[in-house]
N, CA, C and O atoms as a MOPAC input file, in Angstrom:
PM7 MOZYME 1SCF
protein

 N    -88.26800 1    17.06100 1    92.38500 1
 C    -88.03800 1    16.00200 1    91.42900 1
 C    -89.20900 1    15.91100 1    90.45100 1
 O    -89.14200 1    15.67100 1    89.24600 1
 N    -90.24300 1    16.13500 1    91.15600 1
 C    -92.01000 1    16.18900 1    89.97500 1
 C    -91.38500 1    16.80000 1    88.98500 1
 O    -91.08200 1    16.29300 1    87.90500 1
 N    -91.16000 1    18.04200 1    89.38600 1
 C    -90.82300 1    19.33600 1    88.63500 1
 C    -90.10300 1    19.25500 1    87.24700 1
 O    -90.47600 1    19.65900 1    86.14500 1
 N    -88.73800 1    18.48900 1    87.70600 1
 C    -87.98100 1    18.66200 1    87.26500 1
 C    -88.30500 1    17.50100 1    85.94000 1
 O    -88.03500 1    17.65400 1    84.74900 1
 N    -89.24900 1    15.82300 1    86.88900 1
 C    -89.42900 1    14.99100 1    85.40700 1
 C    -90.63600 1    16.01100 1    84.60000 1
 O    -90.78000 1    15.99200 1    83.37700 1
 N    -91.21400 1    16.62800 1    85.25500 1
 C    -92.31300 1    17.81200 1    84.15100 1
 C    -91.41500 1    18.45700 1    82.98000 1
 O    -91.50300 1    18.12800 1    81.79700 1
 N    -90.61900 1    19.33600 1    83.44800 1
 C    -89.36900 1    19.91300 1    82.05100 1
 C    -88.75200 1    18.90400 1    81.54200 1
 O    -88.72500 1    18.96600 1    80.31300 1
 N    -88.27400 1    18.04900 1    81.95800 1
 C    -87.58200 1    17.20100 1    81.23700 1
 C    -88.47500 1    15.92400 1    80.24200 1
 O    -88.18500 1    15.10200 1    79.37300 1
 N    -89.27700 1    16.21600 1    80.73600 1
 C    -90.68800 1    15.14600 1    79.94800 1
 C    -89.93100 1    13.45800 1    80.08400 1
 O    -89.81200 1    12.75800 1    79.07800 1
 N    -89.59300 1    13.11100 1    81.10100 1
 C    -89.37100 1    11.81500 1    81.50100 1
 C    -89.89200 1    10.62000 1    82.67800 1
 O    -90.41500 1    11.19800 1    83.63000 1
 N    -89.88500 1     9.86100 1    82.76100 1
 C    -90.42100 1     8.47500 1    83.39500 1
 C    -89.68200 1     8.55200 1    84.67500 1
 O    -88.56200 1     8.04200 1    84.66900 1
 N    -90.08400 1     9.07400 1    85.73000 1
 C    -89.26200 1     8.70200 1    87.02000 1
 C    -89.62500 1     7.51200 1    87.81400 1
 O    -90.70600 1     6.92800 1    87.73900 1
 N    -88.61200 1     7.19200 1    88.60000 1
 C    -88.80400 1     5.62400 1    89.32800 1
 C    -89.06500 1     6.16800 1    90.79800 1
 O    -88.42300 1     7.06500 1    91.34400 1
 N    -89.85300 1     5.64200 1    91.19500 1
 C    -90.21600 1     6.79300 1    92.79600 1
 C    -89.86200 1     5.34300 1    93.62300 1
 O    -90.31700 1     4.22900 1    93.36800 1
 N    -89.08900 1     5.64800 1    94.48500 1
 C    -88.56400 1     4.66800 1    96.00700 1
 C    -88.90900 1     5.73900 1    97.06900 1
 O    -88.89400 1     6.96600 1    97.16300 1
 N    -89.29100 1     4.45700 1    97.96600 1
 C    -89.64500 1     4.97100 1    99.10500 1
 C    -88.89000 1     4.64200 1   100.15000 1
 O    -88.64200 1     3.43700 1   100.19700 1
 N    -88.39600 1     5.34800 1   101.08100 1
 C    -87.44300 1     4.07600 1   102.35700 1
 C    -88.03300 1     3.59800 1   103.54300 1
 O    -88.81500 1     4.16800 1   104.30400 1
 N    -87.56200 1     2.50300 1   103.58800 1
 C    -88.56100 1     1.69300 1   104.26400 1
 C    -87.44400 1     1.76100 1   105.50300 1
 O    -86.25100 1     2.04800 1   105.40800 1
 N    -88.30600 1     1.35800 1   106.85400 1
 C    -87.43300 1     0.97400 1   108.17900 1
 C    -87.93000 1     0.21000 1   108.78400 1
 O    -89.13600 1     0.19700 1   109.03100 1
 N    -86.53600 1    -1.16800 1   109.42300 1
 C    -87.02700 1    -1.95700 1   110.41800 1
 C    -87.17200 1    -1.65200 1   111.40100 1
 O    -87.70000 1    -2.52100 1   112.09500 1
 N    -86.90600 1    -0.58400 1   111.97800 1
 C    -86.94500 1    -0.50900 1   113.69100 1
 C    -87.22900 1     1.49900 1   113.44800 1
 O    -87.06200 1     2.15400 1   112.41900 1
 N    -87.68500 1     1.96600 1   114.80800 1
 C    -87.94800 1     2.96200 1   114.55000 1
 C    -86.64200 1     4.56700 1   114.93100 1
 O    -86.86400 1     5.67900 1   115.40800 1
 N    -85.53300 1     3.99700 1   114.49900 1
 C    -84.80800 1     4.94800 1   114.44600 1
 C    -84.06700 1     5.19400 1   113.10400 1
 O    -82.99500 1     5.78700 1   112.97700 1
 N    -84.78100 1     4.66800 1   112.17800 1
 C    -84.38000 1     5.14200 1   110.49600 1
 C    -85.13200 1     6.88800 1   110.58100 1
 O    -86.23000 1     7.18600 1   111.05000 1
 N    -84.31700 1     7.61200 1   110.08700 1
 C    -84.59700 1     9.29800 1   110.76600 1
 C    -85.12700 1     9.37600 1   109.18800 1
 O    -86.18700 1     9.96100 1   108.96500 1
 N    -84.64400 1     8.99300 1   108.49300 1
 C    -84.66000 1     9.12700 1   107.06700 1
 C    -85.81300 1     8.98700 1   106.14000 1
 O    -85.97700 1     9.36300 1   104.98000 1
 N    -86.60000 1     8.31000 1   107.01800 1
 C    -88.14300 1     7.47200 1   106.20400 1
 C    -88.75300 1     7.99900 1   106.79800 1
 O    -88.64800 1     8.14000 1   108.01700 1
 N    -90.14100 1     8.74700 1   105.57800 1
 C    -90.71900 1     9.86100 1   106.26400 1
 C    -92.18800 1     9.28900 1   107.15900 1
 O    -93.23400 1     9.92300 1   107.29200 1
 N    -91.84800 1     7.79900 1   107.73700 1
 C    -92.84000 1     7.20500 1   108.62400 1
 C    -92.63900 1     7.76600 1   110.05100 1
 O    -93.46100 1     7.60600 1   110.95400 1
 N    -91.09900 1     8.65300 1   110.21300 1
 C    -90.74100 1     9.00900 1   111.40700 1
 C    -91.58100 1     9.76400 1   111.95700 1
 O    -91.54800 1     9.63000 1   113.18000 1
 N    -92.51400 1    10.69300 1   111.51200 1
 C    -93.46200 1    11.91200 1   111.53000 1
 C    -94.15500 1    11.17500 1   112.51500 1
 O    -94.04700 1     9.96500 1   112.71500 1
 N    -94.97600 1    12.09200 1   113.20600 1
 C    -96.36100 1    11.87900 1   113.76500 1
 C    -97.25700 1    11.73700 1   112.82500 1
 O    -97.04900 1    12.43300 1   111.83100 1
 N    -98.27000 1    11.00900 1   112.80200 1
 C    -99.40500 1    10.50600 1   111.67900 1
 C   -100.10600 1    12.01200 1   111.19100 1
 O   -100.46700 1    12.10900 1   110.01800 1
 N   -100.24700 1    12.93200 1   111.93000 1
 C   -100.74100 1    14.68100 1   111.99200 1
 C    -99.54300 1    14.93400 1   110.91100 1
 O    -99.77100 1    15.03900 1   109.70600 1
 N    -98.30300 1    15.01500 1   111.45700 1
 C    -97.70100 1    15.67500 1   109.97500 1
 C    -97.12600 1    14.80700 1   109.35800 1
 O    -95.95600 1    14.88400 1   108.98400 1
 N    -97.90300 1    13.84000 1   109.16900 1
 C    -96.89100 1    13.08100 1   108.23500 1
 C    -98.46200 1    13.08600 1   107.18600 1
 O    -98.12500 1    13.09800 1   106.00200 1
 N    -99.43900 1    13.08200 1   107.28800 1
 C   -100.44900 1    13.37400 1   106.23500 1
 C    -99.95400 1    14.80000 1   106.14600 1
 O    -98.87900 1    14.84800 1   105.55000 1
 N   -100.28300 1    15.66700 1   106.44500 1
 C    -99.91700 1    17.07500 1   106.09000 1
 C    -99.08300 1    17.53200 1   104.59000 1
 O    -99.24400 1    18.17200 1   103.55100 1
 N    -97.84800 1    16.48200 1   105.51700 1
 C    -96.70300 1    17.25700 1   104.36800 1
 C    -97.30500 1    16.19400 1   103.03300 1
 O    -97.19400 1    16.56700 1   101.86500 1
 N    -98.02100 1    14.67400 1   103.44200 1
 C    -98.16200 1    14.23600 1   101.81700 1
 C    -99.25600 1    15.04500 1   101.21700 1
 O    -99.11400 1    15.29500 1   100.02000 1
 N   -100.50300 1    15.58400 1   101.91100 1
 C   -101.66700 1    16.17900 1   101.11700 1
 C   -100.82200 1    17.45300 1   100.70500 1
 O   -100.95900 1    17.44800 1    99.48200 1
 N    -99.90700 1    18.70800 1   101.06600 1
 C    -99.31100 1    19.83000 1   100.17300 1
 C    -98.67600 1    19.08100 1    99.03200 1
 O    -98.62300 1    19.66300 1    97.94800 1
 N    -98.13800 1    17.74300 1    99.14700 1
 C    -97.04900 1    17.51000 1    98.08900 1
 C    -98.39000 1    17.19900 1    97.24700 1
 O    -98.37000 1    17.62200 1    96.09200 1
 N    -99.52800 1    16.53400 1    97.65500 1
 C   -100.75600 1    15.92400 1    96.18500 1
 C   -101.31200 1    17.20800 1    95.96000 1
 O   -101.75000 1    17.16000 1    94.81000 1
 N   -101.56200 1    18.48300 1    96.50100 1
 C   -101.91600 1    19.28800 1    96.18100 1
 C   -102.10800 1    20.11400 1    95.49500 1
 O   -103.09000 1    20.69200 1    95.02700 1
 N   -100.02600 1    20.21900 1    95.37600 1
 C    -99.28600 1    21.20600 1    94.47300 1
 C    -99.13400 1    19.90300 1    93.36400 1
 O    -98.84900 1    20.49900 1    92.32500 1
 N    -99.17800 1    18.31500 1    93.00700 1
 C    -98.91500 1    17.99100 1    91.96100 1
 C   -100.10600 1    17.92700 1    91.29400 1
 O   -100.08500 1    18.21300 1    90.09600 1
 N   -101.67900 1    17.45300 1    92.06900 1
 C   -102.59800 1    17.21200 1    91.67100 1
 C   -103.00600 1    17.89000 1    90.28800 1
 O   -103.50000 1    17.20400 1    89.39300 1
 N   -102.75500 1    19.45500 1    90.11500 1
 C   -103.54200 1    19.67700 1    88.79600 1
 C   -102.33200 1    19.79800 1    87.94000 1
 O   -102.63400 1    20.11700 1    86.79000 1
 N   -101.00600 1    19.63600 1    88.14600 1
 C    -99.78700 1    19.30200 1    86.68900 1
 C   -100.36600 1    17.94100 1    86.28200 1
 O   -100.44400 1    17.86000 1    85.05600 1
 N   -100.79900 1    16.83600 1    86.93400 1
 C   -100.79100 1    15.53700 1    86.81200 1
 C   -101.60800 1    15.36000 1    85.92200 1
 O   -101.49600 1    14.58100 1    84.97500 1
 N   -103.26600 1    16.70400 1    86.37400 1
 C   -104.39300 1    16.67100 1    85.24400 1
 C   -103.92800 1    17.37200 1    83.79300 1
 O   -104.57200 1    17.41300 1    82.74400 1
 N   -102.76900 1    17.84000 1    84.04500 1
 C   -102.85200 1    18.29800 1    82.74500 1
 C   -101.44700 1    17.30400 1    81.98700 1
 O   -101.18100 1    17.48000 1    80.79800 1
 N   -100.64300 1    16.28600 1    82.84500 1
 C   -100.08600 1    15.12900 1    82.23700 1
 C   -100.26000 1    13.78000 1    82.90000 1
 O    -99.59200 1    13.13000 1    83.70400 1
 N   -101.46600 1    13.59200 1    82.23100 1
 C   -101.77600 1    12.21200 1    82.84900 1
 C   -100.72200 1    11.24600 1    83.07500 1
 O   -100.72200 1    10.59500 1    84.11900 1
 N    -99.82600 1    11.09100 1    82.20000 1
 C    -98.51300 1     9.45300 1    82.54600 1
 C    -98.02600 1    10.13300 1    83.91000 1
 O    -97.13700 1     9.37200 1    84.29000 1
 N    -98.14600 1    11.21800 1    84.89300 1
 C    -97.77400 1    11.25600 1    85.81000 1
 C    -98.67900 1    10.90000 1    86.96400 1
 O    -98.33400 1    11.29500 1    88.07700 1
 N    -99.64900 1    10.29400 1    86.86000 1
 C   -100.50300 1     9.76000 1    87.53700 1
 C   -100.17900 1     8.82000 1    88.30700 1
 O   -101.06900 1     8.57000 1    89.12000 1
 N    -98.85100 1     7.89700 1    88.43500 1
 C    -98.33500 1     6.83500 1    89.53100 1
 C    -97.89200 1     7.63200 1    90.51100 1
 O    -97.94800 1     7.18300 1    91.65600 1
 N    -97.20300 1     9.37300 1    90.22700 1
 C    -97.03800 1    10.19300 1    91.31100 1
 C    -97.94100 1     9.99400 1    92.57600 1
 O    -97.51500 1     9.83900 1    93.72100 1
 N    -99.48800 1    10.02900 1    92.12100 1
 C   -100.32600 1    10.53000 1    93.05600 1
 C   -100.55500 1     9.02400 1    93.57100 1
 O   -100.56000 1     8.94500 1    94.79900 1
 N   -100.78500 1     7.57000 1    92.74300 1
 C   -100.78300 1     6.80900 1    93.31800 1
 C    -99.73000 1     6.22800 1    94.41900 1
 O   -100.17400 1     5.56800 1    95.35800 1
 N    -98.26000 1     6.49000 1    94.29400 1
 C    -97.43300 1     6.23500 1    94.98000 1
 C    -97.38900 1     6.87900 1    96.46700 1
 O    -96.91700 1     6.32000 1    97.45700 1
 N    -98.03400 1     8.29800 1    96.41900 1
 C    -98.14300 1     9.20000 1    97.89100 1
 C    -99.26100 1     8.87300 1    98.24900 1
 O    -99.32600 1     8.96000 1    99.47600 1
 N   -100.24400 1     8.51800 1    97.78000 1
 C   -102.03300 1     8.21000 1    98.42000 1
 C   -101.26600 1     6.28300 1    99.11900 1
 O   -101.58500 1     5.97100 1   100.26700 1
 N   -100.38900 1     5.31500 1    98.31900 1
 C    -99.78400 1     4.32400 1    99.07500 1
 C    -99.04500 1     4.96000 1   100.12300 1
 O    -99.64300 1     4.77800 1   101.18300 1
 N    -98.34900 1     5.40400 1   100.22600 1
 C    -97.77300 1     6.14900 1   101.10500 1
 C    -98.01900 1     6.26200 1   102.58500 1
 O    -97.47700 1     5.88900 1   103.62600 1
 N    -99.00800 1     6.89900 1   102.23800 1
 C   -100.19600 1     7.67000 1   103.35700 1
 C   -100.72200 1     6.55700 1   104.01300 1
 O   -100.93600 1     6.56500 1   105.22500 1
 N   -100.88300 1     5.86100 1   103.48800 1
 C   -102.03000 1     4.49700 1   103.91000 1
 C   -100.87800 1     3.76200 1   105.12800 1
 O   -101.38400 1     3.09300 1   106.02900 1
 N    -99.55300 1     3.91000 1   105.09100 1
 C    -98.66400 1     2.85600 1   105.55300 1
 C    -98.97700 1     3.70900 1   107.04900 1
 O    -99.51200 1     4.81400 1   107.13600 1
 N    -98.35800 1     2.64400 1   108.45200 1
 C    -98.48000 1     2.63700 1   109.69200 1
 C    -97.08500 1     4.04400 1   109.76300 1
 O    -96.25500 1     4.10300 1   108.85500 1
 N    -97.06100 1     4.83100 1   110.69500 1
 C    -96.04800 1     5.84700 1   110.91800 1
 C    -95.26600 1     4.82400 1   112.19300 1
 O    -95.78000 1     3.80000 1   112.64400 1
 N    -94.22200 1     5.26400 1   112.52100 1
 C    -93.72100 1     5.16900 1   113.40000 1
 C    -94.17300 1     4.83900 1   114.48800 1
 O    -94.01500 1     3.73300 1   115.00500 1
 N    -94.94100 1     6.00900 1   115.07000 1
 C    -95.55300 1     5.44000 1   116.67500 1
 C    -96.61800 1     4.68700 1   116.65400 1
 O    -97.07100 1     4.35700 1   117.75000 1
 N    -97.41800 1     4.13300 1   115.20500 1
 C    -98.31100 1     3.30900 1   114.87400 1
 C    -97.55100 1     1.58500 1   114.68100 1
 O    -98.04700 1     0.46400 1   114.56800 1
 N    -96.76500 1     1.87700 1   114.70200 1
 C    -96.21400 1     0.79600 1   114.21700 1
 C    -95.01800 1    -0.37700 1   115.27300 1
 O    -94.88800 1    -1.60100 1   115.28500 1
 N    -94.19700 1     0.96500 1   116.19600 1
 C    -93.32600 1     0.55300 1   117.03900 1
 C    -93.64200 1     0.81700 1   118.31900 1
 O    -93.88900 1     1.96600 1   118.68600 1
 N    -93.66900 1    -0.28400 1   119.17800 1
 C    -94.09600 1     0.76600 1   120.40800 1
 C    -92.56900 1     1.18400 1   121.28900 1
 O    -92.50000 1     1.84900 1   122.32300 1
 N    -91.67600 1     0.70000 1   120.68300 1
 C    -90.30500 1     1.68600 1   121.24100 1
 C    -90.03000 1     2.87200 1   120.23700 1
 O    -88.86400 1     3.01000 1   119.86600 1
 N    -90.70700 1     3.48600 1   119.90000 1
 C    -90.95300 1     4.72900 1   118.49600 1
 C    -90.09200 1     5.81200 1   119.23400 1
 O    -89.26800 1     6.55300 1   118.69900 1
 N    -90.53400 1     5.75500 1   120.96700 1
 C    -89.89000 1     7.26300 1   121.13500 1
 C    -88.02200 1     6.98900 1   121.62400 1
 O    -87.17100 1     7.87700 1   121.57900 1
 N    -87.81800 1     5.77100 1   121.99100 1
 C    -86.22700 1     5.35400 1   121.97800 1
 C    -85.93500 1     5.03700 1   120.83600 1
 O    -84.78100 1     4.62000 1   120.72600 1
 N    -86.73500 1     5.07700 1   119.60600 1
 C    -85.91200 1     4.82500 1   118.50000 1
 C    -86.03000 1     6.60200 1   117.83500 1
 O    -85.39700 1     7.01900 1   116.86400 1
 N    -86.69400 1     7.14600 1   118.40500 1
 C    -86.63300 1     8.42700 1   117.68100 1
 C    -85.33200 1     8.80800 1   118.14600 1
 O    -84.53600 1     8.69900 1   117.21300 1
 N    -84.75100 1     9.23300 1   119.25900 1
 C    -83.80500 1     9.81000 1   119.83900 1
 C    -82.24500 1     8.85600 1   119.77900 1
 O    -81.18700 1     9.47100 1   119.91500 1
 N    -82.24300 1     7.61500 1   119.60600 1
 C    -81.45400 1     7.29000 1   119.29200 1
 C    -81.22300 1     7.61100 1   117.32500 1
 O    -80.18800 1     8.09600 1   116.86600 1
 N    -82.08800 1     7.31800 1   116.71100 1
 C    -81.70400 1     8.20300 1   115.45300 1
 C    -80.90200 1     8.95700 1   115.36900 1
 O    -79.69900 1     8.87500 1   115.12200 1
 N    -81.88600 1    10.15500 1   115.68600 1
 C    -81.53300 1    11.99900 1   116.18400 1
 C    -79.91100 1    11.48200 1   116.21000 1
 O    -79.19200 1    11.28100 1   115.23100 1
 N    -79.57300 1    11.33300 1   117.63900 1
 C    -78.38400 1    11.29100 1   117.71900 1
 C    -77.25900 1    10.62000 1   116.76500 1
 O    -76.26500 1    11.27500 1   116.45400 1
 N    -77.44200 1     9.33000 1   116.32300 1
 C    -77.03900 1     8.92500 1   115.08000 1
 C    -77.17000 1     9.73300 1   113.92300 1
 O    -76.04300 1    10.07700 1   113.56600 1
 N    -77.77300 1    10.04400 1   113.41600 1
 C    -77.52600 1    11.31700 1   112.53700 1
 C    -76.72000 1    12.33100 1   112.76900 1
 O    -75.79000 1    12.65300 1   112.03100 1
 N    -77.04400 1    12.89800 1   113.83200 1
 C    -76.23500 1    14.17200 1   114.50900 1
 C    -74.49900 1    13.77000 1   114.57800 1
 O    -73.76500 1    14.75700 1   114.60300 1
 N    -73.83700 1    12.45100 1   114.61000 1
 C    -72.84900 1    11.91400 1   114.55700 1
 C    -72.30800 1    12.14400 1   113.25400 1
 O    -71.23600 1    12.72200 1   113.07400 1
 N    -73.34600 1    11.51100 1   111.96500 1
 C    -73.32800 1    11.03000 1   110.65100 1
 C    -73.06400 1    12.48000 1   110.57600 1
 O    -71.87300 1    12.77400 1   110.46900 1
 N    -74.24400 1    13.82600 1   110.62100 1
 C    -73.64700 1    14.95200 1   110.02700 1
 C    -72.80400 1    15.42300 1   110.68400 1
 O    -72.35900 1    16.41000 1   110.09800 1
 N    -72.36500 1    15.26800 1   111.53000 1
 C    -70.97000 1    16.04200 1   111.80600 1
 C    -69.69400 1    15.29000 1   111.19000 1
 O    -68.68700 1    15.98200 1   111.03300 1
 N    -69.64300 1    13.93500 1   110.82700 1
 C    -68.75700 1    13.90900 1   110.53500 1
 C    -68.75600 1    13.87100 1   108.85400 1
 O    -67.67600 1    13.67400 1   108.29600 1
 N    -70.01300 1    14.06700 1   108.02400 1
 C    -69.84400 1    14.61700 1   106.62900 1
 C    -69.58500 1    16.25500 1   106.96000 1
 O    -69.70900 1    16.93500 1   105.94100 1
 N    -69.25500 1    17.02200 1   108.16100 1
 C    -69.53200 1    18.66200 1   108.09700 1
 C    -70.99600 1    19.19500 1   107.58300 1
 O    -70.98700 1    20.08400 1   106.73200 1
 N    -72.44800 1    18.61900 1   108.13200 1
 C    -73.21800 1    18.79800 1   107.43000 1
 C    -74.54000 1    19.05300 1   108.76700 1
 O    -75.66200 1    18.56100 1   108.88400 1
 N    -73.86200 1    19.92400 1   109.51900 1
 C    -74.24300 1    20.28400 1   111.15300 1
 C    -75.46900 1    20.85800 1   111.20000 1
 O    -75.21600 1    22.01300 1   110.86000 1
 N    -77.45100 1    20.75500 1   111.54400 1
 C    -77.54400 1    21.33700 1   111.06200 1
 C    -78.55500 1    21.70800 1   110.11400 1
 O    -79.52900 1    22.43800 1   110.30000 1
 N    -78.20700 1    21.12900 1   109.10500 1
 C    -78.48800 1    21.23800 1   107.33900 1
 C    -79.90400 1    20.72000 1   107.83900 1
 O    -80.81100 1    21.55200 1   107.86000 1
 N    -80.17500 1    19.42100 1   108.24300 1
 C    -81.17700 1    18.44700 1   108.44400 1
 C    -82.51500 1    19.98100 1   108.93700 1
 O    -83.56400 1    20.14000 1   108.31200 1
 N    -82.15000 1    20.73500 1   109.94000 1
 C    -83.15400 1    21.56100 1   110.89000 1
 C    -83.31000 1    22.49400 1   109.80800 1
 O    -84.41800 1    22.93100 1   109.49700 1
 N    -82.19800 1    22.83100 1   109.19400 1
 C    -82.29300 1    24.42800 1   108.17000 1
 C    -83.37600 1    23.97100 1   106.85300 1
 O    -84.10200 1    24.84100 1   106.37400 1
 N    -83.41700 1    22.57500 1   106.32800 1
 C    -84.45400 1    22.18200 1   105.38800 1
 C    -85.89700 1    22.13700 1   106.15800 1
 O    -86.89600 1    22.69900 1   105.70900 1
 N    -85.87200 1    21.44300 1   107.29200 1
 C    -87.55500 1    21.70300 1   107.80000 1
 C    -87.82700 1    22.99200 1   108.42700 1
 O    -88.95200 1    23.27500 1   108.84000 1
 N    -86.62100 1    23.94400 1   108.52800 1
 C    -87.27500 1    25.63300 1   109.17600 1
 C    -87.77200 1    26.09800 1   107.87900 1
 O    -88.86900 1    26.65300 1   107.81600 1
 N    -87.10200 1    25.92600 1   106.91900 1
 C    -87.55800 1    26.71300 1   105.76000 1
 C    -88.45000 1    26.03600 1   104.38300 1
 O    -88.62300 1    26.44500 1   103.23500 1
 N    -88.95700 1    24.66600 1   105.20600 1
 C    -89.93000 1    24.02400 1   103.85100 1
 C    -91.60700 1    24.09000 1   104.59300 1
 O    -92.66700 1    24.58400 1   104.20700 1
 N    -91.12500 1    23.19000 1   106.04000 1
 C    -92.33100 1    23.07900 1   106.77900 1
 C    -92.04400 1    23.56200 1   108.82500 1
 O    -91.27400 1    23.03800 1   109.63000 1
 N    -92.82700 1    24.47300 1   108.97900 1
 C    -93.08700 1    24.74300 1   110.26100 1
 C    -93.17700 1    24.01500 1   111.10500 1
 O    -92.44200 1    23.87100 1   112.08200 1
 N    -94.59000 1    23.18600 1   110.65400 1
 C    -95.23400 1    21.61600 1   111.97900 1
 C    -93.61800 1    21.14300 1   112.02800 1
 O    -92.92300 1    21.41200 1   113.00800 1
 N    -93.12500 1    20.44900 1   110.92700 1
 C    -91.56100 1    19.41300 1   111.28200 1
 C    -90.91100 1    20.07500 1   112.04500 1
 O    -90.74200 1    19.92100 1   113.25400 1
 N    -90.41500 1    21.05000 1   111.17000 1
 C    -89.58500 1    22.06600 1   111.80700 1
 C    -89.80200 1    21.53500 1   113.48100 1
 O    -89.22000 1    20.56200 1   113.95900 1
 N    -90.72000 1    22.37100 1   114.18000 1
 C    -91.38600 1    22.15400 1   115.68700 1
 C    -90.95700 1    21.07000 1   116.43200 1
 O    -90.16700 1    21.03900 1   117.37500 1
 N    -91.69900 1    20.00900 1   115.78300 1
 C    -91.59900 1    18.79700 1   116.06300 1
 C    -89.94700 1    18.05700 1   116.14500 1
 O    -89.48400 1    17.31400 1   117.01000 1
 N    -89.38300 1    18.53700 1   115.01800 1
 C    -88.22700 1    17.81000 1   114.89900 1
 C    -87.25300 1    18.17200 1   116.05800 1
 O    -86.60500 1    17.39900 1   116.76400 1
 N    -87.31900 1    19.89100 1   116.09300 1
 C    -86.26000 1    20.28500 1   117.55500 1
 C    -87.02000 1    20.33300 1   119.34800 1
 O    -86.55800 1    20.76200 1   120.40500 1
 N    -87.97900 1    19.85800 1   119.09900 1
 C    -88.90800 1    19.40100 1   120.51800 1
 C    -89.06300 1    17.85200 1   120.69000 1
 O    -89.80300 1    17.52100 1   121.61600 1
 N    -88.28100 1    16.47400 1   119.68700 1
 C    -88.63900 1    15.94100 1   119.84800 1
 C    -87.40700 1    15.28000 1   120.51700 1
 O    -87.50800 1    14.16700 1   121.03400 1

C-alpha cells in the first residue's frame, strides 16, 4: 500500500485493528512481542529512506513506531493462549467457508519465516 500511495502521489488513511479479547487473529498484536517488532522494524526499514526522499509520508513511520509501542497479545491478556486457538479455529471456519483454505499460512510461508513458524506451531 506505501508503494502503491508512492506512484500514485496520494494521502493514505492508515487504520489499525484493534482487539477486545485475544482471539482477533487479524490484529497484528496477535504476534509474540519478538515478531511482532521484527515484522514492524523490515516494514520501517524498507519505508524509512522513500519517506527521506518524500517527507508528507512521514505519518507512515509515525503510525508503525505507535504501533510498536502498543501491549501484544500475551502482554496484554493473560487468556492470550485460549484466545489464540480459539481464533485459529474461527478463522479456519471463516476460510473454509469463503473457499479460502490455507491462503492465511501461504502469505506468512512466503512473506515471513519467524510467522510462518509460529503461526503453524501455535
Amino acid at each position: 500500500m506505501f508503494d502503491l500511495a508512492l506512484e500514485l502521489n496520494v494521502h493514505t488513511l492508515i487504520k489499525t485493528t484493534f482487539a477486545f479479547d485475544s482471539s482477533i487473529m487479524m490484529c497484528p498484536q496477535v504476534l509474540p512481542r519478538e515478531l511482532f517488532n521484527d515484522v514492524i522494524n523490515d516494514i520501517l526499514e524498507y519505508i524509512r529512506p522513500k519517506v527521506e526522499a518524500n517527507p508528507k509520508y512521514n505519518y507512515w513511520i509515525t503510525c508503525l513506531e505507535d504501533l510498536k509501542a502498543r501491549q501484544v497479545f500475551s502482554e496484554q491478556y493473560p487468556d492470550w493462549e485460549e484466545g489464540l486457538k480459539l481464533g485459529k479455529e474461527r478463522l479456519a471456519k471463516v476460510d473454509k467457508w469463503r473457499n479460502n483454505e490455507n491462503i492465511l499460512d501461504e502469505i506468512y510461508r512466503n512473506n515471513h519465516t519467524g510467522v510462518y513458524n509460529w503461526w503453524t506451531k501455535s
